[in-house]
C-alpha positions in Angstrom: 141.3 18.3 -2.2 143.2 15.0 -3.7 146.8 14.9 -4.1 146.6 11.3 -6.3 145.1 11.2 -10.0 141.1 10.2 -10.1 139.5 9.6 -12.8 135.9 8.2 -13.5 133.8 6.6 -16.4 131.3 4.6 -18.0 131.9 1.2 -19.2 129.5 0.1 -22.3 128.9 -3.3 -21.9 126.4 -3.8 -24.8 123.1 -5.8 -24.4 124.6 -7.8 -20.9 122.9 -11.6 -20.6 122.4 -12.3 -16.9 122.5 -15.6 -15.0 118.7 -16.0 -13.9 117.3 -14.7 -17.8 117.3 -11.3 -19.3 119.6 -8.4 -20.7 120.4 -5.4 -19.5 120.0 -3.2 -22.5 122.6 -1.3 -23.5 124.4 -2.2 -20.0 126.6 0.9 -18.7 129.1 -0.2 -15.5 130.0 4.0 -14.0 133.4 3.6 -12.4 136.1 5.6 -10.8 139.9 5.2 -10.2 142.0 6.5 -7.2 146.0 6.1 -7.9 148.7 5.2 -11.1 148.4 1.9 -12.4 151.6 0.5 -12.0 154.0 -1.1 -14.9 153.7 -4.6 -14.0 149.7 -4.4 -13.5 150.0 -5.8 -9.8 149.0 -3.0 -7.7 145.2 -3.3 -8.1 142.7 -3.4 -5.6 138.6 -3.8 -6.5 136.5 -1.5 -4.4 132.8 -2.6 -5.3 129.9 -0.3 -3.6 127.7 -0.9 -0.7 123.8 -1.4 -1.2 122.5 2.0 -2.4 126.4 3.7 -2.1 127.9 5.4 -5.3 131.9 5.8 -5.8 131.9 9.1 -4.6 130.1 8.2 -1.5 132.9 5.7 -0.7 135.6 7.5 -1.7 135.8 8.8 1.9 138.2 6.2 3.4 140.8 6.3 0.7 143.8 8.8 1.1 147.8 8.3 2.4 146.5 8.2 5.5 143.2 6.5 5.1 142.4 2.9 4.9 143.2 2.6 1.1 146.2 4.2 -0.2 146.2 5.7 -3.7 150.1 6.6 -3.2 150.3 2.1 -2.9 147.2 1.0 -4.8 145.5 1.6 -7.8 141.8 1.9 -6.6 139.1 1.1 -8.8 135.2 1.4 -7.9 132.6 -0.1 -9.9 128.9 0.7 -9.3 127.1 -1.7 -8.7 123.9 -2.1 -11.4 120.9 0.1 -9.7 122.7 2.6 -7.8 121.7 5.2 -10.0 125.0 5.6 -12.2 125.5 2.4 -13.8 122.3 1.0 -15.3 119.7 0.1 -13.3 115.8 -0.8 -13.1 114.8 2.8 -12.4 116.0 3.9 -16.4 116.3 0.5 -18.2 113.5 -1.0 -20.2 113.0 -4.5 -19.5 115.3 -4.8 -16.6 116.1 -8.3 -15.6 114.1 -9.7 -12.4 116.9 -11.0 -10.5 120.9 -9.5 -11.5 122.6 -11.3 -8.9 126.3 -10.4 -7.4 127.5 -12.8 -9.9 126.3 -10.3 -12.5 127.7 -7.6 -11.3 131.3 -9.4 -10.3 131.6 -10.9 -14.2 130.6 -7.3 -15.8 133.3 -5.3 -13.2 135.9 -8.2 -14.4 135.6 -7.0 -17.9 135.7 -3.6 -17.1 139.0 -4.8 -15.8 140.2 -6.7 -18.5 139.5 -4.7 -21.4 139.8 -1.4 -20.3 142.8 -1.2 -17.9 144.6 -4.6 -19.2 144.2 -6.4 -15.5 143.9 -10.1 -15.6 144.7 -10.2 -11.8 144.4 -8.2 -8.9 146.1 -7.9 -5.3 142.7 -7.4 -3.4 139.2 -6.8 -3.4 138.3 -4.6 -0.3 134.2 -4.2 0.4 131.8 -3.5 2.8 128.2 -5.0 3.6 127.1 -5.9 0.0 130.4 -4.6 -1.1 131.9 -7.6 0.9 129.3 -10.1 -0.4 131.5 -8.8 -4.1 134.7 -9.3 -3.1 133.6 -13.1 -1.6 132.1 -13.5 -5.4 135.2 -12.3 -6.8 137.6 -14.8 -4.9 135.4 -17.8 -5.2 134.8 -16.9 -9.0 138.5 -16.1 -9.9 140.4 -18.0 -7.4 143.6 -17.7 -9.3 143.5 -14.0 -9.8 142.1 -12.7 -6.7 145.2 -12.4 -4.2 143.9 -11.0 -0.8 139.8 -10.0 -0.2 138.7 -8.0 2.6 135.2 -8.8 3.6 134.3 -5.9 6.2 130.8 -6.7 7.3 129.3 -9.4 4.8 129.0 -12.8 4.5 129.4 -15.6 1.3 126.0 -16.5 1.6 123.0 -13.7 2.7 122.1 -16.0 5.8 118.1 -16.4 6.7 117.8 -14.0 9.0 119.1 -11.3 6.7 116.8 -12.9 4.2 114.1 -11.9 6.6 115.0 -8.7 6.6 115.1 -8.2 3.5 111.6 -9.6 3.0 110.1 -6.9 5.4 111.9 -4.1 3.1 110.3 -5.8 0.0 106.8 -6.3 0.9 106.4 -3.1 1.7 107.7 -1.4 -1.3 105.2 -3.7 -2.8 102.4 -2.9 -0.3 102.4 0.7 -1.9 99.5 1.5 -4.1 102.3 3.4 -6.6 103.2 -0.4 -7.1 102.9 -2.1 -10.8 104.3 -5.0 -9.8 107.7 -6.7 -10.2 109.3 -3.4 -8.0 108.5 -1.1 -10.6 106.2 1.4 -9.7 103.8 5.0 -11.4 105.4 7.1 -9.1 107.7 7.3 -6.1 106.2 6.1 -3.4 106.8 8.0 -0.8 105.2 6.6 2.3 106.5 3.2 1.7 110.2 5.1 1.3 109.1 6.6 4.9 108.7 3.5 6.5 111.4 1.7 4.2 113.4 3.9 5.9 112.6 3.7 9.5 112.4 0.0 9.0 116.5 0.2 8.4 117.0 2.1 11.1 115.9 -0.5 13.3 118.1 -3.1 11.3 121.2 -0.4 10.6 122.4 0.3 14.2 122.7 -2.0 17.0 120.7 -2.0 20.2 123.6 -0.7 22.3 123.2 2.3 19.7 119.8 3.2 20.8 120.0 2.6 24.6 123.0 4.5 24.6 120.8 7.3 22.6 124.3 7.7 20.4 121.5 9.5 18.0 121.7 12.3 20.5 125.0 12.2 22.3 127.6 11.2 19.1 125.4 12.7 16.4 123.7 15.5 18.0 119.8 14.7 16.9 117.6 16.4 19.6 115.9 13.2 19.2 114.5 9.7 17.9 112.0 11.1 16.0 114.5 14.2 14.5 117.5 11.7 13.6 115.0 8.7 12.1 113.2 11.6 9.9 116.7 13.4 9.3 119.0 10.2 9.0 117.1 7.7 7.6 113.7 8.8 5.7 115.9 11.5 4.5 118.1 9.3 2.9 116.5 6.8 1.0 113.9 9.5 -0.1 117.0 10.3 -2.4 117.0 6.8 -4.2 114.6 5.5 -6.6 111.9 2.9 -5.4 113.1 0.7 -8.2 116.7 0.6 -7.5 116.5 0.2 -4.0 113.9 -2.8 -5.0 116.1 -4.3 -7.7 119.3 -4.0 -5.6 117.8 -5.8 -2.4 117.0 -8.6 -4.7 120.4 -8.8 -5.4 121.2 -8.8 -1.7 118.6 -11.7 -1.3 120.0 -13.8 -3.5 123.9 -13.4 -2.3 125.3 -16.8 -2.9 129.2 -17.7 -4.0 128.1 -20.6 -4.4 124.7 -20.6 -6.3 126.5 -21.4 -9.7 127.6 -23.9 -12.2 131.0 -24.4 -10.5 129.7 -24.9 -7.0 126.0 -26.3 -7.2 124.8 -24.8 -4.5 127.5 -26.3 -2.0 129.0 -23.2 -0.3 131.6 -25.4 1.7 133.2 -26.2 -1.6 133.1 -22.8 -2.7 134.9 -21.3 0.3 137.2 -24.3 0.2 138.0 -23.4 -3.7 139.5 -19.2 -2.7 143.0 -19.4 -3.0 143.1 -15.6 -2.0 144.2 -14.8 1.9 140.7 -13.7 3.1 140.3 -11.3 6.4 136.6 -11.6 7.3 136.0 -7.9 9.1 132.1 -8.2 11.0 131.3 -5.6 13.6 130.9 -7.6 16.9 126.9 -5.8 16.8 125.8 -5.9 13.3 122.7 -7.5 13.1 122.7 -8.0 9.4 126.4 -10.3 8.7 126.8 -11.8 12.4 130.1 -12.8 13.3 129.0 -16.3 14.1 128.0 -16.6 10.3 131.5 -15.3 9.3 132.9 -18.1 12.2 131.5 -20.3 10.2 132.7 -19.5 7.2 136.2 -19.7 8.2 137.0 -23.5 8.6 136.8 -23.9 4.9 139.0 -21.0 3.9 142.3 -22.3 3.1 144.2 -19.0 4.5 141.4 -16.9 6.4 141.4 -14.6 9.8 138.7 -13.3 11.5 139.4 -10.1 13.3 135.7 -8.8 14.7 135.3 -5.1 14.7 134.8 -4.2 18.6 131.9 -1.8 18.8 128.2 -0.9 19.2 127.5 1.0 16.4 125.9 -2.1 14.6 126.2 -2.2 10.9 127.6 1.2 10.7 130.8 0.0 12.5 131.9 -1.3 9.2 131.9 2.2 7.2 133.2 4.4 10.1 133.4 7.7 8.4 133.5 10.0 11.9 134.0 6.9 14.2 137.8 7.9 15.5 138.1 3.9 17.0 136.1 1.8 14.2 137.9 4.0 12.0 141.7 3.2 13.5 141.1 -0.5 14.3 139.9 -1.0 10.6 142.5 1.0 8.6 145.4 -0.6 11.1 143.9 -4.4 10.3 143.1 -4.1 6.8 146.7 -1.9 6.0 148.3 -4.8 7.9 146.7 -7.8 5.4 147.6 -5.9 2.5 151.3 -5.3 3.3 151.4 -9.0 5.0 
């Protein structure tokens, strides 16, 4: 039970133009608020999702005592286009090819403006693709972005991610339910299967597995159990042409692939004025923390404060992870209040 006001909607956005060519039809942005917007407008923090993640699944770390505090902030979550409440390529006729991050950063900035009266904000907190937002949000707004929070993502999806993403295309494509483009006659469900166990591999770090933490920290009798439980389980639930639509998102991650930067991501990082705190987990094998190290020359006011653990990717969203979970909401309660 919640002790703060929530409340959710849907943002029409008309006929949305995006940057590579194409609309999104009668665009719709689902969103959902945690706290009281305050009189002065300056309490707002942007809480974009996670690849395949919804508002309410997110909603976990935010509470008086979690990471995000509703009782401080006023909390607002956009869904990202093809998560299955704001529009997406599952349900939309002629959906675009490519909606980039850019897309989806300019559409939650007018859900801002004209339907809560926020021009600027005091942070943008996200995780994984939810991260690779809030960089877009500092590097596209640098005067009204104040502080981001970048917990396991990167400014630019580096090649290696790009690799794995590849893998997770081709074989949504390799599935005979495939029409082409990532839409598809039917779900296909083998390709989901192995989709699935393909991410596993990708999700968790090796430490994970030769520690068998599937067994000992989440009680799976098994590999095979917790892979068919944990992870074919879980993206049997999402639409083939979503999770296709939002991975080419992912791919083409870039603050800097735009008019204002050219392509030159030094300049882009250089151009946030916001106070960044890059958050990798020392084992993620998606957003290394060499990539963020790299990043952080050209910030003007950055930190890097690694996540210690071996849960990989998952380190980042430590819902049940007692020491992730304290180490993040200490460093990321700090930078707001700093």
């Amino acid at each position: 039970m919640t002790f703060w006001p929530v409340h959710e909607g849907v943002f029409e956005l008309g006929d949305l133009e995006v940057e590579r060519g194409g609309f999104i039809r009668d665009a719709r942005l689902a969103w959902q608020t945690h706290g009281t917007l305050n009189a002065a407008r300056d309490n707002v923090i942007v809480y974009p999702c996670s690849y395949t993640a919804t508002h309410e699944g997110q909603r976990w770390l935010i509470g008086p005592d979690g990471v995000l505090d509703p009782e401080r902030w006023f909390i607002v979550i956009p869904d990202m286009f093809s998560n299955g409440l704001s529009s997406g390529a599952a349900d939309t006729p002629d959906y675009p090819d490519v909606v980039t991050l850019r897309d989806n950063v300019l559409a939650q900035s007018r859900l801002l403006r004209e339907a809560f009266g926020v021009e600027r904000v005091a942070a943008v907190y996200g995780f994984s693709m939810g991260a690779m937002q809030a960089y877009h949000w500092a590097a596209l707004f640098p005067e009204q972005v104040e502080r981001a929070i970048v917990v396991c993502g990167s400014a630019r999806t580096a090649v290696h991610n790009r690799v794995f993403l590849s893998g997770l295309l081709r074989t949504l494509e390799a599935a005979p339910e495939h029409l082409g483009g990532g839409r598809f006659s039917a779900e296909p469900l083998a390709a989901l299967r192995a989709f699935g166990h393909i991410y596993a591999g990708w999700g968790l770090s090796q430490d994970f597995y030769r520690e068998e933490l599937f067994r000992t920290a989440l009680g799976f009798p098994d590999l095979e159990t917790y892979l068919r439980s944990d992870w074919e389980g879980g993206f049997a639930r999402c639409r083939a042409a979503n999770l296709y639509a939002q991975a080419i998102s992912w791919l083409h991650g870039d603050i800097s692939a735009n008019a204002l930067y050219g392509g030159n991501l030094n300049q882009a990082l250089a151009a946030i004025e916001a106070r960044v705190l890059l958050m990798p987990s020392e084992t993620d094998l998606y957003f290394r923390v060499a990539d963020n190290a790299a990043e952080l020359p050209h910030l003007r006011a950055g930190a890097l404060r690694p996540i210690p653990s071996i849960w990989g990717h998952r380190a980042g969203s430590p819902a049940g992870l007692p020491e992730e979970l304290a180490f993040l909401k200490g460093t990321v309660r700090s930078w707001l209040e700093g």
